[in-house]
Every structure is written in structure tokens, then in C-alpha cells.
N, C-alpha and C positions, 0 to 999 in steps of 0.2 A: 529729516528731510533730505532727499537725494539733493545733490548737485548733476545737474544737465548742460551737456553741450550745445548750442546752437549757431549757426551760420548765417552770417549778413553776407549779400554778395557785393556789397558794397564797403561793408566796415571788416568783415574777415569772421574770425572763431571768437567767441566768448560764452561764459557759463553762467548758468543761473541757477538757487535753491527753487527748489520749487515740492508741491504735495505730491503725493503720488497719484492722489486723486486729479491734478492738474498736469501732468506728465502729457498727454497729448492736443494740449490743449496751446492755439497758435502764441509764440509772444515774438514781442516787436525791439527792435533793434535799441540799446541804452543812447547808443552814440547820435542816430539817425532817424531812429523808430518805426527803421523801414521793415518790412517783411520778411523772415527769416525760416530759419528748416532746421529741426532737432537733426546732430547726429549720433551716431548710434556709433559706440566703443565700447574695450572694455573696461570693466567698473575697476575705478582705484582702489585698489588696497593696500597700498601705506598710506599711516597717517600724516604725515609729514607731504604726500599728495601735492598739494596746492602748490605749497613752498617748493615745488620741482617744478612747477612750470611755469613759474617768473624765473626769466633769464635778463642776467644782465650783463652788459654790455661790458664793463670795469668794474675790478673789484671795489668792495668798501672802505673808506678811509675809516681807520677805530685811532680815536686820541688816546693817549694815558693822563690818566688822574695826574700824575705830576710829572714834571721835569726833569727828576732826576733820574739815573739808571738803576736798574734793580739788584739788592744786594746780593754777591754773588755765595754761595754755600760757604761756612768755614770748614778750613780741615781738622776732622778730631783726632787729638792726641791718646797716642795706648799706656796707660799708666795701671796696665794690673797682669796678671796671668793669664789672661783669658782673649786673646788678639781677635775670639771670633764672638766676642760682645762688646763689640766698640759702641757706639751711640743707647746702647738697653741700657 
């Protein structure tokens, strides 16, 4: 099913899925249920789409699973003949 744009002139832009068979067909405002008007753009082609037109304000806070700091890489030591096979 496509996703369709339409305009509240009261609530602004928002999208709906809808059939293609249902493509000209009026729909009403989620917010309001007032009377609206398909507009006509071009079709998204990334999938990712959607996820680009939620904007937000401030970034996201992300917790870590623990408390402590993460261990930092040890240094390896070269104990053979061959300096350019350190960690193999």
C-alpha cells in the first residue's frame, strides 16, 4: 500500500497508507476530522523514508547497561620473528 500525503488547513501535513484503489478518494483530518486535500510529491525512495521525517528537537539520551567504563584494548607484546604477525 502506498503512503499519501494530505493537508489539514487547520492541523498542517500528515500521511496516510491507504489502496491505490482508495487514492482519490476524500479522507478526514486524525487530529480534527476536518476536511483535507491530497498533496501530490515525489515518491520516497529510501527505505529508511519515514525515519527522515520525524525531526526532533534534542538528541536521545542512551544509558549503558553498567556503570563501569569500558575496558580499554591491551597492548600486545612481539615475542617471535615475525613483528608483522602480532595478534594472528
Amino acid at each position: 500500500m502506498p503512503l499519501y500525503e494530505f493537508k489539514c488547513d487547520n492541523c498542517g501535513v500528515f500521511d496516510q497508507w491507504r489502496s491505490i484503489a482508495e487514492c482519490n478518494d476524500p479522507a478526514s483530518c486524525p487530529t480534527c476530522e476536518g476536511a483535507t486535500r491530497r498533496l501530490f510529491s515525489a515518491p520516497a525512495l529510501l527505505s529508511g523514508s519515514l525515519r527522515l521525517k520525524t525531526a526532533r528537537s534534542e538528541p536521545e539520551l542512551v544509558q549503558r547497561s553498567n556503570d563501569r567504563e569500558p575496558e580499554r584494548p591491551k597492548a600486545q607484546a612481539h615475542n617471535g620473528g615475525r613483528p608483522w604477525m602480532i595478534g594472528h
